[in-house]
C-alpha positions in Angstrom: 0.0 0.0 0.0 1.3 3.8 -1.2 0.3 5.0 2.8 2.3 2.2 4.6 5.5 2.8 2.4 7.7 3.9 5.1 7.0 0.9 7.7 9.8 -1.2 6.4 13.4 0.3 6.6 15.7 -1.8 5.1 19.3 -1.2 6.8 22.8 -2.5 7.0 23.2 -6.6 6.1 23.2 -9.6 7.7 27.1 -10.8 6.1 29.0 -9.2 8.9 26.4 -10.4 11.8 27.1 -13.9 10.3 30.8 -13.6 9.9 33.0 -15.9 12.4 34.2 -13.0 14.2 31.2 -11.6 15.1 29.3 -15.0 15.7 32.5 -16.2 18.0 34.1 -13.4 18.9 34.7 -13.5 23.0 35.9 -9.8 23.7 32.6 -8.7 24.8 32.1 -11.4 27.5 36.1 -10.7 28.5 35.4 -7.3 29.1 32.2 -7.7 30.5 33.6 -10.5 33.1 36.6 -7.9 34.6 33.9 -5.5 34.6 32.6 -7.8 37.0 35.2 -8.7 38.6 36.5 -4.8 39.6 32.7 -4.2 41.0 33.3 -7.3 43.0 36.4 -6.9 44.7 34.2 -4.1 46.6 31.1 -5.5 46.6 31.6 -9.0 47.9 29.8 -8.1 50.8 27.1 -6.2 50.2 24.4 -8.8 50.1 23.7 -7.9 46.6 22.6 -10.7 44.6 25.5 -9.9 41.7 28.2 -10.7 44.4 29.0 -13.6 43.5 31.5 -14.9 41.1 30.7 -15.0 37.1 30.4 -18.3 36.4 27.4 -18.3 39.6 26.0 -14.9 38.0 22.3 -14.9 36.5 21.3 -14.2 33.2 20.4 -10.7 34.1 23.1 -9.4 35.6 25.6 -11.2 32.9 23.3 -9.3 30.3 23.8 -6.2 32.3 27.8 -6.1 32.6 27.6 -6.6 28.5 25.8 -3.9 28.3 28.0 -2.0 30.3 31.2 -3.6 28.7 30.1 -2.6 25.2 29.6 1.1 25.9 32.7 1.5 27.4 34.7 2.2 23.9 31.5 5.1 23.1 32.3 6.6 27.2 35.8 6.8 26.5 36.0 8.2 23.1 33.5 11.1 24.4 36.8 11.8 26.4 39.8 11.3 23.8 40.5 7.8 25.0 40.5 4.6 23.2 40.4 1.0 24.3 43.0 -0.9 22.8 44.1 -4.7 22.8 47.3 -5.4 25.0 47.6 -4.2 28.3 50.0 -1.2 28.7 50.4 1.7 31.4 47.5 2.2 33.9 46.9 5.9 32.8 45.2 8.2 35.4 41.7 9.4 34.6 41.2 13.5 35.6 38.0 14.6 37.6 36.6 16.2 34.5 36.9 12.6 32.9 36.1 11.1 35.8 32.8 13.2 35.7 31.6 12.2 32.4 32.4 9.1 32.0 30.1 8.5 35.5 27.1 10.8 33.7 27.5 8.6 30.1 27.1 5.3 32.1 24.3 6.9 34.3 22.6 7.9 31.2 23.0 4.3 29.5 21.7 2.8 32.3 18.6 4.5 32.1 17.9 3.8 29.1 18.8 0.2 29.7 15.7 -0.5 32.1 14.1 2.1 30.3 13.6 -0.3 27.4 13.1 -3.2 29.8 10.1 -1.6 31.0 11.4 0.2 34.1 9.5 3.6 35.7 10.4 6.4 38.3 9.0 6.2 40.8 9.6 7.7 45.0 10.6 4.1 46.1 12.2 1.1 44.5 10.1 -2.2 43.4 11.8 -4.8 41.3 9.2 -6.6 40.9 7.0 -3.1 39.4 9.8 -2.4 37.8 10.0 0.6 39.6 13.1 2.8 40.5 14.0 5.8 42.7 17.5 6.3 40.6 15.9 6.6 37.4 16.4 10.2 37.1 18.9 12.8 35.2 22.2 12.7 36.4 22.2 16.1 38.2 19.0 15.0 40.2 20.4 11.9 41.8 21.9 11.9 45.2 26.0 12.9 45.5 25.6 9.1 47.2 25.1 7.1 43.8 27.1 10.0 41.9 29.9 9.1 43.8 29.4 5.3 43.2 29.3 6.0 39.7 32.8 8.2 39.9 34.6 5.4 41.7 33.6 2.8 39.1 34.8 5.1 36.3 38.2 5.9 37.8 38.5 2.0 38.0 38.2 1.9 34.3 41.8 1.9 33.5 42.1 -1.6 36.2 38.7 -3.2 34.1 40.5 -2.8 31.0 43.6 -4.1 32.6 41.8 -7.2 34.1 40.3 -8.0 30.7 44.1 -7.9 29.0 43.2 -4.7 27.4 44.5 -0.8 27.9 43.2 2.8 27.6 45.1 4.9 25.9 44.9 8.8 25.5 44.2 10.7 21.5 47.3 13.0 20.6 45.7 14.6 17.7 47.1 16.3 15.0 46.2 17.9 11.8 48.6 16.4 8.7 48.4 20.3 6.8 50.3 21.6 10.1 52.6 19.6 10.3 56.5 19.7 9.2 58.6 17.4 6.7 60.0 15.8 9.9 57.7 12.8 11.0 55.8 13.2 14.4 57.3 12.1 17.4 56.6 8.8 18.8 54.0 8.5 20.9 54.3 8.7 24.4 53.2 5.5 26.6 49.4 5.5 26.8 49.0 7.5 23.9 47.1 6.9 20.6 48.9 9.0 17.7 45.9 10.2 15.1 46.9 12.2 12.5 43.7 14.1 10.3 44.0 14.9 7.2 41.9 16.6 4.5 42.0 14.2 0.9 42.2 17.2 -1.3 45.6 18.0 0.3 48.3 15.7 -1.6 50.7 16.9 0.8 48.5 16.3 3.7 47.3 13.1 2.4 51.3 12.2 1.8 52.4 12.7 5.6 49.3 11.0 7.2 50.7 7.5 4.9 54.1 8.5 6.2 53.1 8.6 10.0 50.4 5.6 9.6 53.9 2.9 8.7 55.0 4.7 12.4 51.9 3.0 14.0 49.5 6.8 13.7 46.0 6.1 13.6 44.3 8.2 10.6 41.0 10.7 10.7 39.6 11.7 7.2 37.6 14.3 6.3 34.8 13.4 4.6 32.9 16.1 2.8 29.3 16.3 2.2 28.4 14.2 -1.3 31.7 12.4 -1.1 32.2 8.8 -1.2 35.0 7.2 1.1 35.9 5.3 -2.0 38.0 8.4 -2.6 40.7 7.2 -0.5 41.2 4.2 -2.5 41.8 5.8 -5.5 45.1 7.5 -3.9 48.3 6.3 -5.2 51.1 4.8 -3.1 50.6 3.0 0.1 46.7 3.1 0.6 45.0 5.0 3.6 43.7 2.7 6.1 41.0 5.2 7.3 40.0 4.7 11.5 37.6 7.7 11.2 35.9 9.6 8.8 34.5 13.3 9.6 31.6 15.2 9.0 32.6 18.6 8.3 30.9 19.8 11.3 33.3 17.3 13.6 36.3 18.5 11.7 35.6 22.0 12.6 34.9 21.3 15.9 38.0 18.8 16.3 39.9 21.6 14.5 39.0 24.0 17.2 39.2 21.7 20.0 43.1 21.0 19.3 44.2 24.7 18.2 46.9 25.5 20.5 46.4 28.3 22.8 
């Protein structure tokens, strides 16, 4: 029927749900497990029905450390960090980190029991699905906010626990830079060099600094295909990041030196 044309939305495909990696893949359930096992190690305890040891765990609260696991990479990213494979320096979050990375995870969990049916309500009632926390971030007592602090300072010891790292953005723009090649990264930092594809000399020291182990940012104008930065000659652009002008600007702003 003409009226009912927009009900169906086809979007993405089903070949990379299928694929080995994603179908077998165990990172999630590693990361989700030291999550875990950090929020243990001071919750033992606390009579809590989660304190006990993963492999004793029910189905809910499993389901709940993925979900907590897989945003981790989105939290950190908000504050120019990446989680990387291989453990490496325990880096030191700051308070303003610290801050936001306890707000993202408040506001994921909301939405969380949100979409499991969950209300606000004075006092809590699992079995109403009814909670007293559900609530924006500046309206819930400095009690919980400071729960949510401590877990996020411990994110540098999850990642270690799950064989992983955190590792802190050192961002710079390829058309202001020199000849010489960046320095090496210091440890527990991610070198990412942007560049803009209509700058062959831009374009030229982003390859140089990717062989150096420099993640790569791309500029992706409106009405241009990424296919672009296949067609470039020479040792091809493995692109992390492509950005909408908007985000470049911003980015551009956001790492101008003072």
């Amino acid at each position: 029927q003409s009226l009912f044309h927009e009900r169906l939305i086809p979007f993405g495909s089903l070949a990379f749900l299928t694929t080995p990696a994603a179908l077998l893949d165990q990172s999630l359930d590693i990361l989700a497990r030291a999550t875990h096992e950090i929020w243990l190690r001071s919750n033992a305890q606390s009579g809590s029905p989660a304190a006990v040891p993963w492999e004793k765990l029910a189905e809910f609260h499993k389901q709940a450390n993925r979900g907590l696991a897989d945003y981790i990479p989105v939290r950190l990213r908000c504050c120019g960090l990446r989680l990387v494979n291989g453990r490496g320096p325990l880096i030191t979050l700051d308070e303003a980190q610290v801050e936001r990375l306890a707000a993202l995870e408040h506001w994921r969990w909301c939405v969380e029991l949100y979409s499991l049916g969950w209300h606000h309500a004075e006092s809590r009632d699992d079995f109403l699905k009814l909670h007293n926390r559900l609530v924006d971030w500046a309206d819930l007592p400095d009690a919980t906010k400071d729960y949510n602090r401590e877990m996020a300072r411990l994110l540098p010891q999850t990642a270690d626990a799950a064989g992983m790292g955190i590792r802190r953005y050192r961002v710079l723009f390829a058309d202001q830079m020199g000849d010489a090649p960046p320095a090496a990264a210091e440890p527990g930092t991610q070198l990412v060099i942007v560049a803009d594809p209509r700058d062959p000399e831009a374009l030229r020291r982003a390859q140089a600094a990717q062989t150096q182990g420099a993640k790569v940012w791309a500029l992706l104008r409106t009405g241009t295909s990424p296919l672009i930065f296949k067609q470039q000659p020479g040792n091809p652009l493995e692109i992390e990041l492509f950005l909408q002008e908007e985000e470049w600007a911003a980015l551009r702003q956001r790492e101008a030196p003072n």
